[in-house]
N, C-alpha and C positions, 0 to 999 in steps of 0.2 A: 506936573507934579512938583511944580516949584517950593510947595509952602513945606512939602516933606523932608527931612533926613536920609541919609542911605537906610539907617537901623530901622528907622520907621517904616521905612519903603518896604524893605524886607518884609518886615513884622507883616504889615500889612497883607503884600502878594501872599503868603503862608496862607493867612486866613480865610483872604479868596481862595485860594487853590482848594485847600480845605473843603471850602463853603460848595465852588463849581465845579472844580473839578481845573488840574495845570494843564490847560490846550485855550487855543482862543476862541472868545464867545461866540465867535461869528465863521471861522472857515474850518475850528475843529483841530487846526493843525496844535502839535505839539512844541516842547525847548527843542526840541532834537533837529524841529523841521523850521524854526523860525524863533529870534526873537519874541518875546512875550513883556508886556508895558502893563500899567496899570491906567486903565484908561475914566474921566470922568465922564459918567451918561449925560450930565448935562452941562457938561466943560468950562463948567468953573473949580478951577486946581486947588481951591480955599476950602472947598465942600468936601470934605472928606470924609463923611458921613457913610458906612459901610453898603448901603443900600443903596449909594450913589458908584458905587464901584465894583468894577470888572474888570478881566481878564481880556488883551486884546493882542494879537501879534501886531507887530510895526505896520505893515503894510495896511491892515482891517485899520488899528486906530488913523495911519495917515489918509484912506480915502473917508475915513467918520471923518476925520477933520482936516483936510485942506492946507496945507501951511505953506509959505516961502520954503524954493528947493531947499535954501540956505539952511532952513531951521532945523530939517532932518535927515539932512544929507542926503538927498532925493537930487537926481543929474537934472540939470537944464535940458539934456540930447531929447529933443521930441523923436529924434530918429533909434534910441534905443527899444529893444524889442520888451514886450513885457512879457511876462512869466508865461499868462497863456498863449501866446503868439511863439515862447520857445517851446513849450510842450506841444503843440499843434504839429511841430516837426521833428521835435526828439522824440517823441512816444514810438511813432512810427519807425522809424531806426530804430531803435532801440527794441521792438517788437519783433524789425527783421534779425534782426543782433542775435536775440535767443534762440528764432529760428533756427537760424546757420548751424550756431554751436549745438543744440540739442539734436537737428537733422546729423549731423557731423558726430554727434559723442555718444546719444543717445538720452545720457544723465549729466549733470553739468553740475559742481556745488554751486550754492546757491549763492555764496560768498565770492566766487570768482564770476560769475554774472553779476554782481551786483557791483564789484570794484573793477573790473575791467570794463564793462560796457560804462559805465560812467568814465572811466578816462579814454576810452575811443568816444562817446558823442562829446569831452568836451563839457559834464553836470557832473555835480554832485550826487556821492553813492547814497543818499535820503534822497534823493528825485526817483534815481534808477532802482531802487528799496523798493518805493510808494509803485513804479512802473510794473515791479512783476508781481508785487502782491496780488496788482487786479489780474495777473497774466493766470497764477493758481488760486485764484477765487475760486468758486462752486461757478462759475459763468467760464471762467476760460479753461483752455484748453490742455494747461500742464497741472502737474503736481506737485507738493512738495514731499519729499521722502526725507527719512532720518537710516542713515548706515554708518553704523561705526560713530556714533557722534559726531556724525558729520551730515548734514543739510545738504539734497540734490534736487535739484529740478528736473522733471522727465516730461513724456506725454501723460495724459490719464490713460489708464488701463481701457478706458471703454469709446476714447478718444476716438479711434477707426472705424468703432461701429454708429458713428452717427450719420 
């Protein structure tokens, strides 16, 4: 986006957001969960042409386009793990994690699973967020309850009987 100003830039991202909607076109994630660029579809930065622009988080724009580590602060380490290869092993922890405490407490706020278990695996509480939402989806096994304005996660009530 070289040929842009900040103000422009701004203006701009607004208008996408507007138009698509502020998550990236491609993996959906949100600002809360990822940097978010304005990315050219046909990646020429001079085209600024509304119809040629999108919403992209860093990582979606740098596999659309490729660049030296240098240019977007991407590590040289071939041996750094990538995102899906730490989820592969944090989810799972992090699954036995709620177990524990919810076997242990019963109800658990849902706030303290989500900032504790993130500084015992070591992630950030937007991974370990994203981790239990699927845990009280309509597919898993807990819930989320509201007491006292306050958020808990338990079992489901019909949990036993499946």
């Amino acid at each position: 986006m070289s040929k842009m100003n900040g103000p422009t830039r701004k203006k701009i991202y607004r208008e996408l957001a507007l138009r698509d909607g502020n998550f990236c076109q491609f993996c959906r994630r949100n600002p809360e969960e990822m940097q978010l660029v304005i990315d050219h579809i046909d990646n020429d930065n001079s085209n600024n042409d509304r119809k040629n622009l999108r919403i992209l988080c860093r990582r979606c724009n740098y596999v659309k386009n490729p660049r030296r580590p240098v240019d977007e602060c991407v590590s040289e380490n071939l041996d750094e793990k990538t995102e899906l290869q730490i989820n592969r092993t944090k989810e799972p922890e992090f699954k036995k994690y709620v177990a524990h405490e919810i076997n242990e407490r019963g109800s658990v706020p849902e706030n303290e699973l989500v900032y504790s278990g993130a500084e015992y695996l070591g992630v950030s509480p937007v991974t370990t967020l994203r981790y239990l939402k699927k845990l009280y989806s309509s597919f898993g096994i807990y819930q989320k309850t509201k007491q006292n304005s306050k958020y808990f996660i338990e079992y489901k009530d019909d949990f036993y009987h499946i």
